[in-house]
Backbone as a ProteinNet text record, in pm:
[ID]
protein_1_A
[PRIMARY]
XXXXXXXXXXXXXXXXXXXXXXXXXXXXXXXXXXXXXXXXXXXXXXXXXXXXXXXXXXXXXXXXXXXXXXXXXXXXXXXXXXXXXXXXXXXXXXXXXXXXXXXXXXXXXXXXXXXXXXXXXXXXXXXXXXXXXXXXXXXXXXXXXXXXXXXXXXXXXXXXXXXXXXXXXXXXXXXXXXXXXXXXXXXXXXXXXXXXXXXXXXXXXXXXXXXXXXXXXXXX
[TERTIARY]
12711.3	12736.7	12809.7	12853.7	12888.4	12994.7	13108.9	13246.2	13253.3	13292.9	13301.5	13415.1	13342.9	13443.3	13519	13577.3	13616.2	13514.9	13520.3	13403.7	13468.4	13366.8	13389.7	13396.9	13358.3	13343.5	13193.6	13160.6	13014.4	12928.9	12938.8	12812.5	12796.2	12891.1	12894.6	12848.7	12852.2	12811.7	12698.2	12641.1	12433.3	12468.3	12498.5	12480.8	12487.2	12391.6	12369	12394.9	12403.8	12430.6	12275.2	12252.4	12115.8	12134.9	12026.4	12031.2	11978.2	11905.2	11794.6	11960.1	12010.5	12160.9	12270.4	12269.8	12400.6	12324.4	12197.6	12137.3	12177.7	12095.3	12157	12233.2	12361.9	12472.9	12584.2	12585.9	12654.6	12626.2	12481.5	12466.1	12421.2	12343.3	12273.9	12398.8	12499.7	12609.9	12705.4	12680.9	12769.8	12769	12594.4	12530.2	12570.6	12554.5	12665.7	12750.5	12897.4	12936.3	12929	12990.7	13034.7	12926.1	12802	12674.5	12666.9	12637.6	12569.7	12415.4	12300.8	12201.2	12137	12066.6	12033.6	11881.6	11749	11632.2	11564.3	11501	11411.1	11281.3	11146.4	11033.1	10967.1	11016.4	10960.5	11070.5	11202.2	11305.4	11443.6	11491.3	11585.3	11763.1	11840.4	11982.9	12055	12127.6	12248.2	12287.7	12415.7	12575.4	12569.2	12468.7	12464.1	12382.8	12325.7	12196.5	12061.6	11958.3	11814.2	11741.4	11700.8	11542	11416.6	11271	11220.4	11164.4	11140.6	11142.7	11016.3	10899.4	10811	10881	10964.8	11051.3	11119.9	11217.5	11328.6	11254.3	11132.9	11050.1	11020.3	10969.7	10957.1	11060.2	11142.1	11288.5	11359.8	11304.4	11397.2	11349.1	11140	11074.9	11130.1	11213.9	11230.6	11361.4	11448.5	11552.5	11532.3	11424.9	11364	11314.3	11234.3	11173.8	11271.2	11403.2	11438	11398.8	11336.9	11223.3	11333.7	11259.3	11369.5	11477.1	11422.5	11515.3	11640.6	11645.3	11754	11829.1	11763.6	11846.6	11915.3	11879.1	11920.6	12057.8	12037.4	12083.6	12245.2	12234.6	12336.1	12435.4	12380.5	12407.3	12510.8	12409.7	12526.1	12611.9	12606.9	12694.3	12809.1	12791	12926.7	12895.5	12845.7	12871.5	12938.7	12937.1	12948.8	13028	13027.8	13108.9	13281.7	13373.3	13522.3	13499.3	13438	13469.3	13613.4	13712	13869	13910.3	13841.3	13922	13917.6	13827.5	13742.1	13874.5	13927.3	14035.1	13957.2	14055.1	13986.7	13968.2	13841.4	13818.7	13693.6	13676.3	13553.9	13450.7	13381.2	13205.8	13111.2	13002.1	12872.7	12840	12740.6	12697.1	12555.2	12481.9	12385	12273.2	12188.5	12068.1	11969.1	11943.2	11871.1	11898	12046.2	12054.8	12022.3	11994.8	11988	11887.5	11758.4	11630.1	11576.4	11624.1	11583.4	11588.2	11717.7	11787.3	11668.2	11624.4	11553.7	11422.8	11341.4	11210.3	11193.1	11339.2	11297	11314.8	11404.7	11364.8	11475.7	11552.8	11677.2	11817.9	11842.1	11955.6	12052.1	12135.5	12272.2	12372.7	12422.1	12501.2	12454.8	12483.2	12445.8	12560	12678.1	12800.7	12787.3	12735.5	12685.9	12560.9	12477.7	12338.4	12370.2	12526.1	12512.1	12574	12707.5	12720.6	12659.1	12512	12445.8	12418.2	12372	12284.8	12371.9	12494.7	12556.4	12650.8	12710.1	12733.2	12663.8	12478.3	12404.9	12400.9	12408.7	12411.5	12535.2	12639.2	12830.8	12823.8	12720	12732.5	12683.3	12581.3	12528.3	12449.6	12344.4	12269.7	12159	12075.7	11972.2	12005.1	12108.3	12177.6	12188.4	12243.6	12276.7	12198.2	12067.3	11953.1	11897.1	11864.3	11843.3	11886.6	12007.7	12062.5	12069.4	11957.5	11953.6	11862.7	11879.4	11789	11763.3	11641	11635.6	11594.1	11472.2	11432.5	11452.3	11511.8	11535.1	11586.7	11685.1	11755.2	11712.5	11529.9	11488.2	11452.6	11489.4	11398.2	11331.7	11292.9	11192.4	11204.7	11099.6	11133.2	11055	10927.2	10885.1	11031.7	11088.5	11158.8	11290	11325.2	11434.8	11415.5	11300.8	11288.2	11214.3	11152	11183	11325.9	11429.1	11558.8	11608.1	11585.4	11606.9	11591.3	11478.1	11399	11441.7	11498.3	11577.9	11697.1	11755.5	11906.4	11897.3	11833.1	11764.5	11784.3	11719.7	11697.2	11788.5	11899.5	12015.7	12089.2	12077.2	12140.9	12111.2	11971.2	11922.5	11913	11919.6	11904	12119.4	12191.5	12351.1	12386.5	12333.7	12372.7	12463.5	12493.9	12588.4	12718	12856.7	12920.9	13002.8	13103.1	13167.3	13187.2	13269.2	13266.2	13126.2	12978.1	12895.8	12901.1	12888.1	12914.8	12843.8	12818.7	12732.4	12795.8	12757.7	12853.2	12888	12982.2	13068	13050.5	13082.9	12957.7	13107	13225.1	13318.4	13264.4	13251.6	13209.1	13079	12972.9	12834.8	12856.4	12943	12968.7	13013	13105.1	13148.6	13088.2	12970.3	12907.5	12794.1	12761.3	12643.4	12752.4	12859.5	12954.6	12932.2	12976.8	12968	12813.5	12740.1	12553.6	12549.2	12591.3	12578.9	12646.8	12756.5	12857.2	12817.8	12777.4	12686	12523.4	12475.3	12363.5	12408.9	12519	12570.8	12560.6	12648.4	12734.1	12561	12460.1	12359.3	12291.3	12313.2	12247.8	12291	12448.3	12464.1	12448.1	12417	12343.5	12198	12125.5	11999.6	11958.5	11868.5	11865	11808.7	11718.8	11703.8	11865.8	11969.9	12086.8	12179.4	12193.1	12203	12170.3	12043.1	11969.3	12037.4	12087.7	12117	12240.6	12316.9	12408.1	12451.6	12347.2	12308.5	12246.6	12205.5	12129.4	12250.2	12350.4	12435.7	12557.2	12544.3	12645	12611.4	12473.8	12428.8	12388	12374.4	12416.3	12521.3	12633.3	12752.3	12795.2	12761.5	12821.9	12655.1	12569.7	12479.7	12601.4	12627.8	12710	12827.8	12904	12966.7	12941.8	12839.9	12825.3	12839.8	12887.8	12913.3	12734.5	12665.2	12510.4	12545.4	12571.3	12590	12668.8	12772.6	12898	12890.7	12837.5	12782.5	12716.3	12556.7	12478.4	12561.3	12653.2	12707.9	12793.5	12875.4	12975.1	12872.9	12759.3	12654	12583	12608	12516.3	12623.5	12750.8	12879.4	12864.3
23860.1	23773.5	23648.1	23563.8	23436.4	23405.5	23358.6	23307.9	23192.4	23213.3	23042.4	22985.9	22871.1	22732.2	22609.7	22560.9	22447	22362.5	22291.9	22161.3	22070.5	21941.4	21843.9	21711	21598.6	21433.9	21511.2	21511.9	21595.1	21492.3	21360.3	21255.9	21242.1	21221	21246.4	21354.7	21510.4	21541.7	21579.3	21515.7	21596.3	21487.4	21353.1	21274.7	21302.8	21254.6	21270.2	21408.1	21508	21654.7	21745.4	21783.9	21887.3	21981.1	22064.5	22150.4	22232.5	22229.5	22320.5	22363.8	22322.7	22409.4	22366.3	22365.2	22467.5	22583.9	22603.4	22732.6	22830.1	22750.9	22847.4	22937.9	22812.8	22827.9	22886.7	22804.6	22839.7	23017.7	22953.3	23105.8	23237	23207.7	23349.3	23388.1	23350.3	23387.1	23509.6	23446.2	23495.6	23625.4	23615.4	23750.4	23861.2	23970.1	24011.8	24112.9	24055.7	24166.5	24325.5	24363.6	24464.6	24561.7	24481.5	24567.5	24636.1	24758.1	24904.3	24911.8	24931.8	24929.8	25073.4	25136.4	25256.6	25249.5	25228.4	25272.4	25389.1	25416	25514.8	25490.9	25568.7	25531.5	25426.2	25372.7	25260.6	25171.3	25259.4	25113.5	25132.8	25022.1	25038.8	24971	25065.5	25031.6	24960.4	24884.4	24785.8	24759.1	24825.1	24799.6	24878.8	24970.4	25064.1	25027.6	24875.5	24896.1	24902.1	24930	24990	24892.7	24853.4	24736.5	24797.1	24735.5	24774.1	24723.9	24810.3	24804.7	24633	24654.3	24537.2	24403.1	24381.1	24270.2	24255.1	24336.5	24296.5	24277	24310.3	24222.2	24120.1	24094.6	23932.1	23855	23915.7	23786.9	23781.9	23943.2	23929.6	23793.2	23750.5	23687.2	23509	23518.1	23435.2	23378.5	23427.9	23429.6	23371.1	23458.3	23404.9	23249.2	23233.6	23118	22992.9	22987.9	22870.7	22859.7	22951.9	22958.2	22847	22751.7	22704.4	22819.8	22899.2	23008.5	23049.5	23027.1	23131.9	23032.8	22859.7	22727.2	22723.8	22738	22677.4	22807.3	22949.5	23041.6	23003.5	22949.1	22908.9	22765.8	22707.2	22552.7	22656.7	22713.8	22750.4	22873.5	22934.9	23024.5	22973.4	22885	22820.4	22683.8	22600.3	22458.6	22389.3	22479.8	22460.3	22350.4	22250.8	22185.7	22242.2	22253.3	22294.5	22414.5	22465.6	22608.3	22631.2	22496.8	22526.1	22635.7	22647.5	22723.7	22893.3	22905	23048.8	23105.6	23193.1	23276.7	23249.4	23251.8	23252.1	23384	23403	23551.3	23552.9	23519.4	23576.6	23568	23637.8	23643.2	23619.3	23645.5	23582.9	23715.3	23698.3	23838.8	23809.8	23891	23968.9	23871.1	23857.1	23699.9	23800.7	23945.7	24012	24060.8	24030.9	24002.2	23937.7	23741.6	23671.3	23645.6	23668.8	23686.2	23761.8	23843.2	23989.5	23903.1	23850.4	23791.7	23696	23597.4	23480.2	23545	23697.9	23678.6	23794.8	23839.8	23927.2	23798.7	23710	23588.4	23669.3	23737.1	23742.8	23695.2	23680.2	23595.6	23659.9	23627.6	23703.8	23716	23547.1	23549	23424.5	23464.5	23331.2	23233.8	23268.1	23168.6	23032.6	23113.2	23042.2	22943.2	22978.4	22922.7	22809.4	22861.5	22780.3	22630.4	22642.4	22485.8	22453	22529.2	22529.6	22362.3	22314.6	22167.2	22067.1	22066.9	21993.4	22017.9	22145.4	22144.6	22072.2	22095	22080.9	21966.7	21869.8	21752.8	21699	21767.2	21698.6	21712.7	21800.4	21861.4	21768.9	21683.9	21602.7	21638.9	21745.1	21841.4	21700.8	21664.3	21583.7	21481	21391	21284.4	21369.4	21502.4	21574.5	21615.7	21651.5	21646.7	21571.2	21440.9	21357.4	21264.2	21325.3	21352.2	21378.5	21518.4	21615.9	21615.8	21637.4	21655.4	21767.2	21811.3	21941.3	21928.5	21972.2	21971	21847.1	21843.5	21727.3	21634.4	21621.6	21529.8	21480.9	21499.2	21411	21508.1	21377	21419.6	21459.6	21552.9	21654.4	21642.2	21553.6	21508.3	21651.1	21705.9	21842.9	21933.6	21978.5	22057.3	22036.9	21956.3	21900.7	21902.6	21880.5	21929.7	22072.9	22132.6	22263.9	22353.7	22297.3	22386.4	22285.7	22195.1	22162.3	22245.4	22245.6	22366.3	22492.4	22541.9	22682.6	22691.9	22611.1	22537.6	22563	22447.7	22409	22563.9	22641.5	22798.2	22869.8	22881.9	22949.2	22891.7	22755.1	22737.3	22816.9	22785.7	22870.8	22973.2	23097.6	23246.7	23267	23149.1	23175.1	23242.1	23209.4	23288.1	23173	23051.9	22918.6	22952.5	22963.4	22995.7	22802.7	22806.7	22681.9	22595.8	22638.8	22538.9	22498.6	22506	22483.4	22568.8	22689.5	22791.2	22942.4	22947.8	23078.3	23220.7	23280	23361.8	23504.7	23557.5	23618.7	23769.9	23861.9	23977.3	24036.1	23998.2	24110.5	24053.5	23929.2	23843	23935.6	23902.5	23965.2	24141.2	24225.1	24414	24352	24291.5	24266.7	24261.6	24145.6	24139.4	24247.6	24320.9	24397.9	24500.1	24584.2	24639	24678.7	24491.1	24513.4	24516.2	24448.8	24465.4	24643.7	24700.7	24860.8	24920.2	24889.4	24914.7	24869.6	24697.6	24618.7	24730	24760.2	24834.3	25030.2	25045.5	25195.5	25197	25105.4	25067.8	25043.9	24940.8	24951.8	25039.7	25151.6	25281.6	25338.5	25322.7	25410.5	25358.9	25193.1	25197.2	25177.8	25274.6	25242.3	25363.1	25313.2	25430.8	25563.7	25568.6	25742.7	25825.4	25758.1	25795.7	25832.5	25689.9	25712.1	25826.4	25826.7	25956	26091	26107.2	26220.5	26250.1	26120.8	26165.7	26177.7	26136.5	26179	26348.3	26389.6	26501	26636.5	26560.6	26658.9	26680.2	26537.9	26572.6	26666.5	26630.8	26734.3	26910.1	26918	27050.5	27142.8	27027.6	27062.2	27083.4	27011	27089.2	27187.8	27165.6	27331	27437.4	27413.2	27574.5	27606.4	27484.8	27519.2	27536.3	27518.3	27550.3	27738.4	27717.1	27839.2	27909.4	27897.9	27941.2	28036.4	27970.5	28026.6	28088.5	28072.7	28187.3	28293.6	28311.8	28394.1	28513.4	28425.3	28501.6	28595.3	28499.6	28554.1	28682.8	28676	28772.1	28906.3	28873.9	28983.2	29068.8	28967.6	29076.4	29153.9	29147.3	29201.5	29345.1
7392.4	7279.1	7324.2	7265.7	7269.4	7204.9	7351.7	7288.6	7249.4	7086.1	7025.4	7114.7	7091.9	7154.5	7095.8	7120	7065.4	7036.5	6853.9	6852.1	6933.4	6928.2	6976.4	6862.7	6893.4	6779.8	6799.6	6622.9	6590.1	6623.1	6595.1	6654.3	6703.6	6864.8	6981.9	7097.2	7021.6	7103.7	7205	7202.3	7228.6	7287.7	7329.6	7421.8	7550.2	7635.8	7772.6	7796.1	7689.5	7769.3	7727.7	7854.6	7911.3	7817.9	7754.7	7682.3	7732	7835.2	7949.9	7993.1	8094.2	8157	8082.4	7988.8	7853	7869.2	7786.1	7756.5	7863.1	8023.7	8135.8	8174.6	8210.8	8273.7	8165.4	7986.2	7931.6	7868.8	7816.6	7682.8	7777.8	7872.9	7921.2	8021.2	8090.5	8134.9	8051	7922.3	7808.4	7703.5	7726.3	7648	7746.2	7725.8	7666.3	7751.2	7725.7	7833.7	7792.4	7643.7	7643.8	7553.7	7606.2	7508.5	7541.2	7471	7504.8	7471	7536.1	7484.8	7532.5	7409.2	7424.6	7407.3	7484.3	7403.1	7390.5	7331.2	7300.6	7284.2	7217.6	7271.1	7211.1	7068.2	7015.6	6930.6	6970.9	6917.9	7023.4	7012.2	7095.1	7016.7	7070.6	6994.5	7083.6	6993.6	7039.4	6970.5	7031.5	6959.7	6780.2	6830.3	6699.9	6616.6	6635.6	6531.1	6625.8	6550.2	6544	6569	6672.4	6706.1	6718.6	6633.5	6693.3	6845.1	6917.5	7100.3	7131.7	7030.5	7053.6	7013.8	6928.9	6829	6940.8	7012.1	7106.8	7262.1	7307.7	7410.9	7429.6	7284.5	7235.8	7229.6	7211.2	7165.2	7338.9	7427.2	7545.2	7631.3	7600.5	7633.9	7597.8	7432.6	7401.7	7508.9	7544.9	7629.1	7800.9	7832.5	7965.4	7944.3	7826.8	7821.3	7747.1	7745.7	7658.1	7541.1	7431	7335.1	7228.9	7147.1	7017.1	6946.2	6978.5	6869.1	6939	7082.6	7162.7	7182.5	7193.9	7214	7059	6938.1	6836.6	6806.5	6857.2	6840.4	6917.7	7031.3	7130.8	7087.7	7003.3	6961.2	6789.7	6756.4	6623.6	6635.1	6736.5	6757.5	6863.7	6932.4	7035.3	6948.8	6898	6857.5	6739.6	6623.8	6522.8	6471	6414.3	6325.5	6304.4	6344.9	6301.1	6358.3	6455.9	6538.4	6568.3	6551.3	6596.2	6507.7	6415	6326.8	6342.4	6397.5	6436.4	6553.3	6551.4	6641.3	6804.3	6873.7	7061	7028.3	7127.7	7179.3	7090.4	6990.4	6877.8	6947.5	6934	6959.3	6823	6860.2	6740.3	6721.9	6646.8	6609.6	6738.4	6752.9	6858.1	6867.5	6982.3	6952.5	6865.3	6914	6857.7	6650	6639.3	6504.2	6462.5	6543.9	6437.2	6444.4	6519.8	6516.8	6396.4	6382.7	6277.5	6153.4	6164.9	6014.6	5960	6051.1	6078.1	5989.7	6074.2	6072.1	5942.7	5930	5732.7	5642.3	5673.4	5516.5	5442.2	5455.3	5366.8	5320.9	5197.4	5238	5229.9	5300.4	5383.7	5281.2	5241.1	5165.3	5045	4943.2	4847	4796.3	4885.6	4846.6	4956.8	5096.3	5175	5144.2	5063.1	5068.9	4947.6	4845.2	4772.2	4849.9	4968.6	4966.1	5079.5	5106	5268.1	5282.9	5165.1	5187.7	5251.4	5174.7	5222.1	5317	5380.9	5495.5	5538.4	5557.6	5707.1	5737	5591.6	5621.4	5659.7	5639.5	5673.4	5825.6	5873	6029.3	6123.5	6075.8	6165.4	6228.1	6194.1	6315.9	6331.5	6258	6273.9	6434.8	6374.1	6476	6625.3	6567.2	6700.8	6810.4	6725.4	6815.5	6856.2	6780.6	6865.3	6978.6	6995.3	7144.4	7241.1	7193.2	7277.4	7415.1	7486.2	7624.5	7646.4	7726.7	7834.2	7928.9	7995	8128.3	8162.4	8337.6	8395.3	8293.9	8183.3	8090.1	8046.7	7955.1	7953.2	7757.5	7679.4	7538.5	7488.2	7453.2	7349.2	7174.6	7154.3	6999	6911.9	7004.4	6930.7	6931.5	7052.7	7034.5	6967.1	6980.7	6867.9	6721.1	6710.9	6571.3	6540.8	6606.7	6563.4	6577.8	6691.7	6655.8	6568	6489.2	6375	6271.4	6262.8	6134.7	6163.7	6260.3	6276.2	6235.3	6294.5	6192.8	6069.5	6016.9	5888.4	5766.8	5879.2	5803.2	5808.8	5900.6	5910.6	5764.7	5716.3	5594.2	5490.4	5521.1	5385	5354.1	5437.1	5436.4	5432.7	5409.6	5428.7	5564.9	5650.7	5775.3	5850.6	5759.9	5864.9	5748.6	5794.2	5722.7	5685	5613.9	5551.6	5659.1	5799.9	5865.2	5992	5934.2	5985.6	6137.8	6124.9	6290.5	6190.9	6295.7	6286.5	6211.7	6085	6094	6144.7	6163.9	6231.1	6220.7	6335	6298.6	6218.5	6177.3	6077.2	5958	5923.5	5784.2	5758.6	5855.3	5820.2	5780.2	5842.8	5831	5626.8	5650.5	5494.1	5378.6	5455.9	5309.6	5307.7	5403.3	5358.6	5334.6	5389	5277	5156	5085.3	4997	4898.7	4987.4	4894.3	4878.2	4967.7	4969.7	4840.7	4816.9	4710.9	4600.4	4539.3	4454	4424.5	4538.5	4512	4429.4	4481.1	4451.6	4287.2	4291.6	4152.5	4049.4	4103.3	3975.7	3890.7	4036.4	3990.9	3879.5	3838.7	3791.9	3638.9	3620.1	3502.4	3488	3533.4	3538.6	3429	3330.9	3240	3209.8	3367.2	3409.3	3415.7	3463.1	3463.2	3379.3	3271.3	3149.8	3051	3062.3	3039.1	3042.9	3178.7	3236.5	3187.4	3122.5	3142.9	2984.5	2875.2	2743.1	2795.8	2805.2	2840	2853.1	2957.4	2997.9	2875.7	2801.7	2672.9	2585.7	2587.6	2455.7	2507.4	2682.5	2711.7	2675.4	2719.6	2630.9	2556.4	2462.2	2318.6	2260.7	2328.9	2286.7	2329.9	2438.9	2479.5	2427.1	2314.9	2265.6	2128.9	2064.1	1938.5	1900.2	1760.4	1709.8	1726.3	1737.3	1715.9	1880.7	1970.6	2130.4	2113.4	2061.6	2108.5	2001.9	1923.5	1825.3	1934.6	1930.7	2043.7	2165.2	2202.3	2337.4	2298.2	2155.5	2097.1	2071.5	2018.7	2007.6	2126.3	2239.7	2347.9	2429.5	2382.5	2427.3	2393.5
[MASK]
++++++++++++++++++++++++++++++++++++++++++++++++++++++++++++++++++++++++++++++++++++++++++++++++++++++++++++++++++++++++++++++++++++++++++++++++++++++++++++++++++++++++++++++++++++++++++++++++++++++++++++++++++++++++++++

């Protein structure tokens, strides 16, 4: 995983700096020290969650290759807009999480997605990429704008938290937490339930009516 870092002047930074060796030297150095990875015959675990084994080939492929997704993955998990604020030591959540996150289309959080727009735009990502360099330092206006449009989507699924940085795998345990708890809780007004639980009143007072305990005094 990936230790956030200090931001930098947000307009400033993509100038004259290689994005081919950041990715390198910075992100693939960084993944991960203290992973545990367990597979099995068609999915494989890390760090306790469940991949499937073909999804995490592809993304390991994406990694070998510089793919937009593993560059844009590295830019919002160490780059973010006000990362000062983020504790030293923190890590990101998993590349193989935020792939997953990316390719179900779910949204994470909707407090996030609500002030996503204008973060992305307070962040400067556009300007930022077009900054950007890779191979031999030289400009990629395709690839700049597709880890644009990856960006772009981290807003929208709420996966960029307030200060434009990736969010955080205790923030992310939290809110699905609580979707688990939000989901517990609907059940219990759903009106098969309701039902049941009309059903069980009127069990009740059957077994207490004088008609039952009559019966019951008689087969004594």
């Amino acid at each position: 995983m990936f230790q956030a870092i200090g931001s930098y002047d947000n307009t400033k930074i993509w100038q004259g700096k290689d994005v081919s060796k950041i990715s390198n030297s910075t992100i693939q150095n960084t993944l991960v020290e203290n992973e545990e990875v367990v597979e099995k015959s068609n999915t494989v675990l890390v760090n306790g969650v469940e991949y499937n084994a073909e999804d995490v080939e592809r993304w390991d492929v994406y990694i070998k290759n510089l793919h937009p997704t593993f560059i844009a993955f590295g830019i919002v998990a160490t780059e973010g807009f006000g990362t000062d604020i983020i504790p030293a030591g923190s890590t990101s959540i998993h590349f193989y999480e935020f792939c997953s996150m990316l390719e179900s289309g779910e949204v994470i959080s909707n407090d996030n997605v609500r002030n996503g727009e204008d973060n992305y735009e307070n962040a400067h990502w556009k300007e930022r990429l077009k900054l950007a360099t890779f191979d031999n330092g030289k400009s990629d206006t395709k690839k700049s704008e597709d880890i644009l449009g990856i960006i772009n989507r981290c807003y929208e699924l709420g996966m960029m938290t307030a200060n434009n940085s990736l969010i955080l795998p205790e923030e992310l345990s939290n809110i699905r937490m609580k979707k688990r708890y939000d989901e517990q809780r609907s059940l219990l007004t759903k009106p098969s339930l309701q039902n049941f639980k009309e059903q069980s009143k009127d069990i009740e007072q059957l077994y207490k009516s004088t008609r039952v305990l009559n019966a019951y005094r008689n087969s004594i």
